[in-house]
C-alpha positions as a Markdown table, in Angstrom:
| # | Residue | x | y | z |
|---|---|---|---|---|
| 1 | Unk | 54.7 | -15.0 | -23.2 |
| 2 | Unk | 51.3 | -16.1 | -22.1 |
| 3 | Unk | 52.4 | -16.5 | -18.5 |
| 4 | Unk | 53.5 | -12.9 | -19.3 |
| 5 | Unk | 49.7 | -11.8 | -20.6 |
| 6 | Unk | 48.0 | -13.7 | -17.9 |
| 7 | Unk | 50.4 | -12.0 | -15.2 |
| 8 | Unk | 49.8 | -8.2 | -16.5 |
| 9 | Unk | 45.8 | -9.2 | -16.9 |
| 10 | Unk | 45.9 | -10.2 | -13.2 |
| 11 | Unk | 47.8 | -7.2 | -12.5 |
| 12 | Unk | 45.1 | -5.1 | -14.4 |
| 13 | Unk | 42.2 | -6.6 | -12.5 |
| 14 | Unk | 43.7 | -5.9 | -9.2 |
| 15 | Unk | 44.6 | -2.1 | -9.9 |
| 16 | Unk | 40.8 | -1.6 | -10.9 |
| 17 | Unk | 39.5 | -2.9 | -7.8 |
| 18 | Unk | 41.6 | -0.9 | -6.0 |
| 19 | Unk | 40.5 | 2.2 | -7.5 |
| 20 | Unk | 36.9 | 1.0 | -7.0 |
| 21 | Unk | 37.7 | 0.7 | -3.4 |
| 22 | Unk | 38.9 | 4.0 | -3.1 |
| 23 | Unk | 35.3 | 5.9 | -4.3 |
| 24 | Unk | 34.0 | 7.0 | -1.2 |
| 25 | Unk | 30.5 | 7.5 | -2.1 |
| 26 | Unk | 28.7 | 10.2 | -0.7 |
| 27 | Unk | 25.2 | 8.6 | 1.6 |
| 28 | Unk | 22.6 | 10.8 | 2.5 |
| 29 | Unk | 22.0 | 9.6 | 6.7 |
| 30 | Unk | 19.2 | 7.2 | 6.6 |
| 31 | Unk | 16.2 | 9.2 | 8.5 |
| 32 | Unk | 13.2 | 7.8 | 9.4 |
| 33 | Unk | 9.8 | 9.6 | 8.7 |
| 34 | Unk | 10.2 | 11.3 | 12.3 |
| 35 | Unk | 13.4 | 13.0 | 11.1 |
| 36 | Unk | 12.3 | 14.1 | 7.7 |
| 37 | Unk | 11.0 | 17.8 | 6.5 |
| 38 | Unk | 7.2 | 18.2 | 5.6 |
| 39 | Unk | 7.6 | 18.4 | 2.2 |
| 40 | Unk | 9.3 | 14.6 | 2.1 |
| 41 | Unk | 6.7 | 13.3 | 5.2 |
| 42 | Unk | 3.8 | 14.1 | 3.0 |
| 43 | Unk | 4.4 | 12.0 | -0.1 |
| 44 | Unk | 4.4 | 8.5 | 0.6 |
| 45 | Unk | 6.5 | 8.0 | -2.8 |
| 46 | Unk | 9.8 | 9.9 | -1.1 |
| 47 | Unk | 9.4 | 7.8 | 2.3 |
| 48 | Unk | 12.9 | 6.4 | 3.0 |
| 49 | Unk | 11.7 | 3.0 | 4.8 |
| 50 | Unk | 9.6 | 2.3 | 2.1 |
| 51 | Unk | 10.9 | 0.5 | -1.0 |
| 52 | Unk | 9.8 | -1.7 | -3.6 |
| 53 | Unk | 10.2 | -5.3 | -3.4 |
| 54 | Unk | 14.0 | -5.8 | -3.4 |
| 55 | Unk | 16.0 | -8.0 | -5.7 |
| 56 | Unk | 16.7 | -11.4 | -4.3 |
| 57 | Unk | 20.2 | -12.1 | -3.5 |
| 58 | Unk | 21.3 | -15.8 | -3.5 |
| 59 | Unk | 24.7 | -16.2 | -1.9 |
| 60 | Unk | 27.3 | -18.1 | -3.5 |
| 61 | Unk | 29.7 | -21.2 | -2.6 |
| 62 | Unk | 33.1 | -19.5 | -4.0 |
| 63 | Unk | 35.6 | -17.7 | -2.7 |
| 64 | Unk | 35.9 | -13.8 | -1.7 |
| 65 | Unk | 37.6 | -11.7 | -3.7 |
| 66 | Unk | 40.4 | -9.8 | -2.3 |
| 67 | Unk | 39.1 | -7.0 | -0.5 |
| 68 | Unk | 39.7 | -3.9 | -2.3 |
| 69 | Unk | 42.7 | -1.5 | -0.5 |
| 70 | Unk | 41.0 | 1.3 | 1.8 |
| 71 | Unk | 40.8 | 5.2 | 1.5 |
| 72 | Unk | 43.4 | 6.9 | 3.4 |
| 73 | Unk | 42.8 | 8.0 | 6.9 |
| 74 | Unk | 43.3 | 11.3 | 6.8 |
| 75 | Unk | 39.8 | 12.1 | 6.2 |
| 76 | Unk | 37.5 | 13.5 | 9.0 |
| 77 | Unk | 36.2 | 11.1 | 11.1 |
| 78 | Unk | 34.1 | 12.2 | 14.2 |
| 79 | Unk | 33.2 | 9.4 | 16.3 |
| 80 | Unk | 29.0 | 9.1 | 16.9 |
| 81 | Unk | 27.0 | 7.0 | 19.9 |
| 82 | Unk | 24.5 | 5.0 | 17.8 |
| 83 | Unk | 22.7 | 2.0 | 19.0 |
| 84 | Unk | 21.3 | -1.0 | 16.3 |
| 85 | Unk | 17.6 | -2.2 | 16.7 |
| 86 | Unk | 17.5 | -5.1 | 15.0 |
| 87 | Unk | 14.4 | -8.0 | 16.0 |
| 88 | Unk | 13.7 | -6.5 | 19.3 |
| 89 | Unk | 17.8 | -6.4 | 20.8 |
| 90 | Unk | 19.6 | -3.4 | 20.9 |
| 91 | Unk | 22.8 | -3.0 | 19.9 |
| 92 | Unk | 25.8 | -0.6 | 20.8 |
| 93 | Unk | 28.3 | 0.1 | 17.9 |
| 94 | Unk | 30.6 | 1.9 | 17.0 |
| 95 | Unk | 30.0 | 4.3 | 14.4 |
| 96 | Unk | 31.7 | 7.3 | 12.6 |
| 97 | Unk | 30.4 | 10.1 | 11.0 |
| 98 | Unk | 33.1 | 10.2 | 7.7 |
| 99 | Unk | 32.7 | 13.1 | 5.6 |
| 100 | Unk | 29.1 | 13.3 | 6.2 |
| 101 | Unk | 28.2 | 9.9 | 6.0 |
| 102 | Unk | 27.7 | 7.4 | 8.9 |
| 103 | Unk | 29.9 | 4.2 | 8.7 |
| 104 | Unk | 30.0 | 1.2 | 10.7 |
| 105 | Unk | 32.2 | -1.1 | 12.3 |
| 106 | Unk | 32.4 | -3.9 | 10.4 |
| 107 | Unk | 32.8 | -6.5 | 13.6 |
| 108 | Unk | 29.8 | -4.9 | 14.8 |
| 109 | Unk | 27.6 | -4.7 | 11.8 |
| 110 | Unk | 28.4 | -8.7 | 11.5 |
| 111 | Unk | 27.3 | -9.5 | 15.2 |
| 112 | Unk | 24.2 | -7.2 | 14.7 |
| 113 | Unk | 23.2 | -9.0 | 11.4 |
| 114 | Unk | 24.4 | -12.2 | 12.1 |
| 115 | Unk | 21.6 | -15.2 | 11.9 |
| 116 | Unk | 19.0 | -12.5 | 10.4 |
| 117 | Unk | 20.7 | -11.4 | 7.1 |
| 118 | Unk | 24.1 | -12.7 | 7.7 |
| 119 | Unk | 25.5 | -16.1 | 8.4 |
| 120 | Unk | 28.6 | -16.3 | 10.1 |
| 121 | Unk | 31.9 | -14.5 | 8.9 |
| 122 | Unk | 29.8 | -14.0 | 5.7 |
| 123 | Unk | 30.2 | -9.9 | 5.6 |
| 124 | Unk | 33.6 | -10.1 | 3.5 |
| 125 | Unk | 31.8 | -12.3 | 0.9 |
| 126 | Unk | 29.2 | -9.6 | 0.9 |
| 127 | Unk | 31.5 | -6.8 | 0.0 |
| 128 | Unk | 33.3 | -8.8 | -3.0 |
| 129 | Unk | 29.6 | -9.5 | -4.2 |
| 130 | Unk | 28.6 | -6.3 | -4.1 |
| 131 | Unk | 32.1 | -5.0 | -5.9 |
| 132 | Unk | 31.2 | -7.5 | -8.7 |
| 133 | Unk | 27.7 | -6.4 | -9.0 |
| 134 | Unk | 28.8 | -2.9 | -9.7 |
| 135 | Unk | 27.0 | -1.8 | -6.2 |
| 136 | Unk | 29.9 | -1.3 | -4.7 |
| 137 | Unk | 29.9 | -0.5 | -0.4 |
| 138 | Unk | 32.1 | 2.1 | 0.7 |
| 139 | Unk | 34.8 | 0.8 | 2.8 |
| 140 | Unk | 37.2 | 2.9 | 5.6 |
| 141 | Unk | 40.1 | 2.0 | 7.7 |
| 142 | Unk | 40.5 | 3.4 | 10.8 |
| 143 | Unk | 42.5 | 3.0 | 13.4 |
| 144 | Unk | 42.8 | -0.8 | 11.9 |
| 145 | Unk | 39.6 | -1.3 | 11.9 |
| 146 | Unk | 37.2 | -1.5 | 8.7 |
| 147 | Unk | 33.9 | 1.0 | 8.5 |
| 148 | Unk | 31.3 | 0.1 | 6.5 |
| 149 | Unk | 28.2 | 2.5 | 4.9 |
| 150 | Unk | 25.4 | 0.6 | 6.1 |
| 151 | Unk | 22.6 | 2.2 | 3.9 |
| 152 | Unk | 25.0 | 0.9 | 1.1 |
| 153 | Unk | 24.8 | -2.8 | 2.6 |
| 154 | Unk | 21.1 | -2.5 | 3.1 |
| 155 | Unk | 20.4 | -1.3 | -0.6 |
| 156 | Unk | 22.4 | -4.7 | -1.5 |
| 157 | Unk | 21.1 | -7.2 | 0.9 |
| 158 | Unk | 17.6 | -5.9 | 0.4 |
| 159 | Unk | 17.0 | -4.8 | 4.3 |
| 160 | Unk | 15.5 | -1.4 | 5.7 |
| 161 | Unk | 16.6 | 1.1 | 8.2 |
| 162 | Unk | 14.9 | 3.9 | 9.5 |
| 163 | Unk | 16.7 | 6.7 | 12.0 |
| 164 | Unk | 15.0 | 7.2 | 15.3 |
| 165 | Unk | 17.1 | 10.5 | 15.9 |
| 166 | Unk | 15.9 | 11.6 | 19.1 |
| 167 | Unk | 17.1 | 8.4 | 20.7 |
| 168 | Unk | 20.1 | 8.1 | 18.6 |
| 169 | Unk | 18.6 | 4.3 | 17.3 |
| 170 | Unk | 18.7 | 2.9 | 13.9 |
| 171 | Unk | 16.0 | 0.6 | 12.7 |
| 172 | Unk | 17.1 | -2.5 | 10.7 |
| 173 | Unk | 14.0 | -4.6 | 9.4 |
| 174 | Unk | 14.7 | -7.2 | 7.6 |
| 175 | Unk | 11.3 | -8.7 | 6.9 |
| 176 | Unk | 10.3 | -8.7 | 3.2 |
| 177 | Unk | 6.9 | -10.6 | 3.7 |
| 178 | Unk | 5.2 | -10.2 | -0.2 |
| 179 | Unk | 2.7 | -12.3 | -1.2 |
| 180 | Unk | 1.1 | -12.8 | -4.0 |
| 181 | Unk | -2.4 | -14.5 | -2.7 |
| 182 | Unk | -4.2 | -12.8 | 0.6 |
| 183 | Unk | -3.9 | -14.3 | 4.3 |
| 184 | Unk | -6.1 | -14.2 | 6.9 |
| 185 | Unk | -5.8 | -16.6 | 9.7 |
| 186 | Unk | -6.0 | -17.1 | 13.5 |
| 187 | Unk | -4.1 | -19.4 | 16.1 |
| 188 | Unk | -3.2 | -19.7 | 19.7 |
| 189 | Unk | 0.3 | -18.4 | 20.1 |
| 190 | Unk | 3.0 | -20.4 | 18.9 |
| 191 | Unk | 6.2 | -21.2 | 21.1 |
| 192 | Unk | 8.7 | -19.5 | 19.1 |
| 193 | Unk | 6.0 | -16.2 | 19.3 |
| 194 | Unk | 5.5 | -17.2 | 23.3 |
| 195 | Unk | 9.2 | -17.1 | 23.2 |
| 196 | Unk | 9.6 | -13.8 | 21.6 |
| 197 | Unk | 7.3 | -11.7 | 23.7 |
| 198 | Unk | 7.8 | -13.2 | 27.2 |
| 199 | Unk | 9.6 | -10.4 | 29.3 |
| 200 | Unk | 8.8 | -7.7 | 26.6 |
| 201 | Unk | 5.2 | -7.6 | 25.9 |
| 202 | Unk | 3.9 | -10.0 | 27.7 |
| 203 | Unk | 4.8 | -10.1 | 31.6 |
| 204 | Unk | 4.2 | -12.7 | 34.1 |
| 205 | Unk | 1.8 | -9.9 | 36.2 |
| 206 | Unk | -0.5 | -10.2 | 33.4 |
| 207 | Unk | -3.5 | -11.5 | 35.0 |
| 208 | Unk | -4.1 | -14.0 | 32.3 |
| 209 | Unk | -2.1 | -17.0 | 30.2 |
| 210 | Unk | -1.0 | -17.2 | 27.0 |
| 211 | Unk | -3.9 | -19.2 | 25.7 |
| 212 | Unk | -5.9 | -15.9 | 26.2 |
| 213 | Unk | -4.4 | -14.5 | 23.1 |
| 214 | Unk | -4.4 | -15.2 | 19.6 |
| 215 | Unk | -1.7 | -14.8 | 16.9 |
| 216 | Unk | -3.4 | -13.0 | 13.5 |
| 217 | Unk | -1.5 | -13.4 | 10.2 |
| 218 | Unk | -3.0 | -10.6 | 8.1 |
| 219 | Unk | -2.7 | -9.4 | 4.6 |
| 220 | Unk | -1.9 | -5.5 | 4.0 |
| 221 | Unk | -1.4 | -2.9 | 1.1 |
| 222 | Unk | 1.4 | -1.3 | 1.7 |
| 223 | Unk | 1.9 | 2.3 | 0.1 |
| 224 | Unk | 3.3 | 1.0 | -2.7 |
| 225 | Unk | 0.4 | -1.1 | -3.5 |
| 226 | Unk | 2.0 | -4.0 | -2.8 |
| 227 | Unk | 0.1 | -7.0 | -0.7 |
| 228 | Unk | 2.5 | -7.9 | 2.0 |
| 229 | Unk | 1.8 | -10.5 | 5.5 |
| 230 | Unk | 1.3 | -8.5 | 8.9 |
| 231 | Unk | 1.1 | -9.7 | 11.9 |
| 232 | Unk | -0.9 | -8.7 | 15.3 |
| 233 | Unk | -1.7 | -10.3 | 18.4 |
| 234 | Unk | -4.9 | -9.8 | 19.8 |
| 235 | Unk | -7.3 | -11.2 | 22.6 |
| 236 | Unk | -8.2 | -14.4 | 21.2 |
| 237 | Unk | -12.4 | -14.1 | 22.0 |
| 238 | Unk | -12.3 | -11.3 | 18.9 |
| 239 | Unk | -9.8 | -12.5 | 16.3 |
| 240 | Unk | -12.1 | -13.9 | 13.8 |
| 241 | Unk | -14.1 | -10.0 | 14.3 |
| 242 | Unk | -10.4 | -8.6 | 13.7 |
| 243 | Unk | -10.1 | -11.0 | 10.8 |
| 244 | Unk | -13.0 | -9.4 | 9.4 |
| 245 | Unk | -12.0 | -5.9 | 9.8 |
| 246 | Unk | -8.8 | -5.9 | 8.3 |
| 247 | Unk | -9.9 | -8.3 | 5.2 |
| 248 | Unk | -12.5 | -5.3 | 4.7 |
| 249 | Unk | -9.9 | -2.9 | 5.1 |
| 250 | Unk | -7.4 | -5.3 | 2.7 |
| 251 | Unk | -10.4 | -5.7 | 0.0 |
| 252 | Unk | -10.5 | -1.7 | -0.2 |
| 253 | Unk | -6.6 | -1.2 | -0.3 |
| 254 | Unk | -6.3 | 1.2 | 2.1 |
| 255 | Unk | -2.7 | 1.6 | 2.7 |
| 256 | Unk | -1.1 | 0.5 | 5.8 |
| 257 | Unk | 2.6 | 1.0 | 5.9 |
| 258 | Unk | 3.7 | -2.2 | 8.3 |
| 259 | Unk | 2.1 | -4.6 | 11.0 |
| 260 | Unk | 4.7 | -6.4 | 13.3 |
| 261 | Unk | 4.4 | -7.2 | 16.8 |
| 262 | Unk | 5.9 | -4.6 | 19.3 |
| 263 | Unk | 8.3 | -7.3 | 20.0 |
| 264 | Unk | 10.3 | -6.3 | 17.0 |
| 265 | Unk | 11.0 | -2.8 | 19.1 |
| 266 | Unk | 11.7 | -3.8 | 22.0 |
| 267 | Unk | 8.2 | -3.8 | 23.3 |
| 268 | Unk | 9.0 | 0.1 | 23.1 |
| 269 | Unk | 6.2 | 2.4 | 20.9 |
| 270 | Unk | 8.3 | 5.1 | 20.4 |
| 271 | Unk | 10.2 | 2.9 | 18.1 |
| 272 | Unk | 7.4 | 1.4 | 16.6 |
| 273 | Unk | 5.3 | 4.5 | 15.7 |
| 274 | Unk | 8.3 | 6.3 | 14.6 |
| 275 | Unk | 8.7 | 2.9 | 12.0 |
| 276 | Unk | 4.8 | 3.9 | 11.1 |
| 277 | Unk | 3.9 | 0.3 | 12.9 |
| 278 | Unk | 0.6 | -0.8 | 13.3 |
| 279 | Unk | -0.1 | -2.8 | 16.3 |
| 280 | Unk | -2.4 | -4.4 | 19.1 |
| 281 | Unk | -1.2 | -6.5 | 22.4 |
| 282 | Unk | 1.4 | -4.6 | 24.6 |
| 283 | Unk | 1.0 | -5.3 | 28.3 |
| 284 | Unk | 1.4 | -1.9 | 29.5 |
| 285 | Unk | -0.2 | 0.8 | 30.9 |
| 286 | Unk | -1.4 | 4.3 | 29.9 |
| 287 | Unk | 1.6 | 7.0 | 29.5 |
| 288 | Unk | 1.6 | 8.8 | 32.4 |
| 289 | Unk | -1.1 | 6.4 | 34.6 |
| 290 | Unk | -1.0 | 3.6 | 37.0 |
| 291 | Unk | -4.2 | 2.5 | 34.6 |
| 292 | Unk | -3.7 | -1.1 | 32.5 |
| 293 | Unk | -4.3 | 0.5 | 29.1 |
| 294 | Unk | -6.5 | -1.7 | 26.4 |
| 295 | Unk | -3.6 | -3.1 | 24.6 |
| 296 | Unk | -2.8 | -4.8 | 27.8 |
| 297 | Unk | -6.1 | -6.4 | 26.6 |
| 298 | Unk | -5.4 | -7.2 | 23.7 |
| 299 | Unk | -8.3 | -5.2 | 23.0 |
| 300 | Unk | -6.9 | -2.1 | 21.3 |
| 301 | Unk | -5.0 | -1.5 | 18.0 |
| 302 | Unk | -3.3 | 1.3 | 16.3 |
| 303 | Unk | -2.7 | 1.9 | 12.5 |
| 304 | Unk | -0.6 | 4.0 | 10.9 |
| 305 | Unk | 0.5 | 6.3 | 13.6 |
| 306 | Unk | 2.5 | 9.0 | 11.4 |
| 307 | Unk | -0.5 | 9.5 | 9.2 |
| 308 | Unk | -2.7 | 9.4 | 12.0 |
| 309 | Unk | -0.6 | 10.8 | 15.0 |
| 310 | Unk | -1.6 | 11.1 | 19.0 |
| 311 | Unk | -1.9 | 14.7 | 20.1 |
| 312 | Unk | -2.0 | 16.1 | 23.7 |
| 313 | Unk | -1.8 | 20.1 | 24.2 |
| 314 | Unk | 1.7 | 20.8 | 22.1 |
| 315 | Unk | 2.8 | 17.1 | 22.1 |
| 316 | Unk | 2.5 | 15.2 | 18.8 |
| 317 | Unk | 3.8 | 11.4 | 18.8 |
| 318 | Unk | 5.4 | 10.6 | 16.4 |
| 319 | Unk | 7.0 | 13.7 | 15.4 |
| 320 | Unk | 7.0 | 13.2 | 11.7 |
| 321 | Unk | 2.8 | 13.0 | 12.9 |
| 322 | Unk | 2.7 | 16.7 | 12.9 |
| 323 | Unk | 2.1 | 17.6 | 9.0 |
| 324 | Unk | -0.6 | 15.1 | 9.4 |
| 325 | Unk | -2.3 | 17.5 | 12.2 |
| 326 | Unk | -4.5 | 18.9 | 9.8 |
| 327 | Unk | -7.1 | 16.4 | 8.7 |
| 328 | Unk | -8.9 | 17.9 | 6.1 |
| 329 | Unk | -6.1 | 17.8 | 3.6 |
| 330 | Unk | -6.7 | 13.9 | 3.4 |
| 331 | Unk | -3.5 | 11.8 | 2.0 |
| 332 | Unk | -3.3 | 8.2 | 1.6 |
| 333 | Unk | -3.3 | 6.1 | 4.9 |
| 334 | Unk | -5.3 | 8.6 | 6.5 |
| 335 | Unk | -8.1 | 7.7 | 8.8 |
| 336 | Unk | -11.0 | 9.8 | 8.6 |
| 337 | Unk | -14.8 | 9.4 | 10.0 |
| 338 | Unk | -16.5 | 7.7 | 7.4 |
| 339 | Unk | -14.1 | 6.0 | 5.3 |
| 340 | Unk | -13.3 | 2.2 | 5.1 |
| 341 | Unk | -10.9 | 2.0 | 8.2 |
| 342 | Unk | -13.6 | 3.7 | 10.4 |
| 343 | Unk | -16.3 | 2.0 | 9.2 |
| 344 | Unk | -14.5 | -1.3 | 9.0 |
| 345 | Unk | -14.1 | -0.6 | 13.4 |
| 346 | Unk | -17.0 | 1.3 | 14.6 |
| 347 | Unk | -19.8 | -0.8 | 12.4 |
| 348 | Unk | -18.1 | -3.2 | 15.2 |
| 349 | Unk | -18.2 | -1.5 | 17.9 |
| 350 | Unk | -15.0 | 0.0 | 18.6 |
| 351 | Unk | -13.9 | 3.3 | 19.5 |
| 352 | Unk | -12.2 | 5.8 | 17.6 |
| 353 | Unk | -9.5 | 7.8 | 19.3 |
| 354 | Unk | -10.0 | 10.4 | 16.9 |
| 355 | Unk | -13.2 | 11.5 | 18.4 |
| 356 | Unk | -11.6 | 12.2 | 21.8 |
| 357 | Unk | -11.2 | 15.8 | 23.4 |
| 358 | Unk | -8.0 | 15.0 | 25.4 |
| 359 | Unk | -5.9 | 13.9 | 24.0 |
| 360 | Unk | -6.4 | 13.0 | 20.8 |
| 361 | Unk | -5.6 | 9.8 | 19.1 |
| 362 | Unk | -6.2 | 9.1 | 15.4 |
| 363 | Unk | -4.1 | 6.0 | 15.0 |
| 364 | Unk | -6.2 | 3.9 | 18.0 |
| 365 | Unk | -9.1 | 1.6 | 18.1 |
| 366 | Unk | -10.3 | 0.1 | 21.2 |
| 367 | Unk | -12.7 | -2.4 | 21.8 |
| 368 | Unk | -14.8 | -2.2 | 25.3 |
């Protein structure tokens, strides 16, 4: 009789996973703050890459459950061309649009995430954790292979993605950097950074060495009020002046929503404005010029560029940038003449581009 109970319990156990496996939970597509209307652009509170500090997820030793059975196939499925940004390498997958959510191979999501948020083979375990959590991930077979929400799997792991739509490109950032005390230090580049930004923003033309830089750890509010670590790379003759600017800046709590080397984006700033990234050393030159511009430098940063977007004739980068055009209806991370940010710069020397005529740039400093 007990062998009986114990069988028919199992049994139970097993039908109610499946039945959990078969939800398929609706997901809004994640969009990044380029993609989004005005009305969600303008309050900080809505923005989708923003969240609160995410719980901590400790993985465990035991075994995965068995995976729950999958919906049925017969559901629309339109094959999409997306591409995974993840630490500065891009990523092909394959991805399908499935009842107006976007899934995601799960061979490909595991390569992608794999030494960043994953160890290896460790997505399966992830699913059965998530099932017992209650937070389940919606799951879909197709054509043998299994499709996985990825907003779902970010809200679990604690991970954020942001939609650069016009290059079909999903953001994953995977840095949670809170702290609880501020930082403000300096130090010549260290060889996992040299590493990192050798043949993306740093290139062997440059007509100086590494030692001519300097690596900034920096404190930040973020929008949330939270204090999180940043970090920029600057010419290394002003870092302790940048130091100085941004624990000004810090000590006010102006908002800035990230700092992390353009590395993460492939060197690329259309990714990193449309992630709201503030930044300094990219050795590139100005859009549209042969001319070395001052990030090449080292000598230039930006903050903020969707509250404080660039502007020439009818081009606004980034896009979500344009309800920020108007600059007397001032919202947080702003950068106006007067205020902290500007006079944390200019008392300094630097340069605004908010005061030029052509073209415009709010989100830029430069040093000369």
């Amino acid at each position: 009789m007990y062998k009986i109970f114990s069988i028919f319990l199992i049994t139970l156990s097993l039908l109610l996973i499946a039945a959990c496996g078969m939800e398929n939970t609706q997901a809004v597509p994640v969009r990044a703050e380029a993609d989004r209307t005005p009305a969600e652009a303008e309050e900080p509170g809505t923005q989708l890459e923003e969240s609160l500090e995410p719980e901590v997820i400790i993985l465990s030793d035991t075994p995965p459950l068995p995976t729950p059975p999958m919906p049925p196939e017969s559901r629309n499925a339109t094959p999409i061309s997306l591409t995974l940004l993840v630490n500065g390498i891009f990523t092909t997958v394959d991805a399908k649009n499935i009842d107006g959510a976007n899934y995601f191979r799960f061979s490909d999501l595991q390569l992608a995430l794999e030494g960043v948020v994953l160890q290896e083979d460790e997505l399966g375990q992830i699913l059965c954790m998530a099932g017992e959590a209650g937070l389940p991930i919606s799951e879909y077979n197709y054509n043998s292979n299994m499709y996985l929400n990825l907003r779902q799997l970010a809200g679990f792991l604690g991970f954020r993605v942001a939609w650069a739509g016009s290059r079909n490109t999903i953001i994953i950032d995977v840095d949670n950097s809170y702290t609880s005390y501020p930082i403000f230090t300096a130090q010549p580049l260290p060889e996992h950074i040299i590493q990192q930004i050798t043949g993306s923003s740093f290139h062997p033309e440059a007509p100086f060495d590494y030692c001519y830089l300097s690596y900034l750890t920096i404190t930040h509010v973020d929008f949330y009020g939270q204090s999180r670590i940043g970090n920029i790379i600057v010419a290394a003759f002003i870092a302790d002046e940048v130091l100085d600017i941004f624990r000004e800046i810090y000590e006010y709590g102006f908002p800035i929503a990230r700092m992390r080397l353009i590395d993460y984006y492939g060197a690329d700033d259309y990714y990193s404005m449309a992630d709201n990234n503030s930044v300094g050393f990219n050795f590139r030159v100005i859009a549209g010029t042969s001319t070395l511009s001052r990030h090449a430098w080292g000598m230039a940063i930006d903050i903020n560029p969707i509250q404080n977007p660039f502007i020439r004739d009818d081009i606004i980068l980034p896009v979500a940038g344009a309800v920020y055009v108007e600059r007397t209806d001032v919202r947080p991370g702003m950068i106006i003449p007067g205020d902290i940010v500007y006079r944390a710069f200019t008392s300094r020397g630097w340069i605004w581009g908010g005061h030029w005529r052509v073209p415009i740039d709010y989100h830029h400093f430069e040093r000369r």
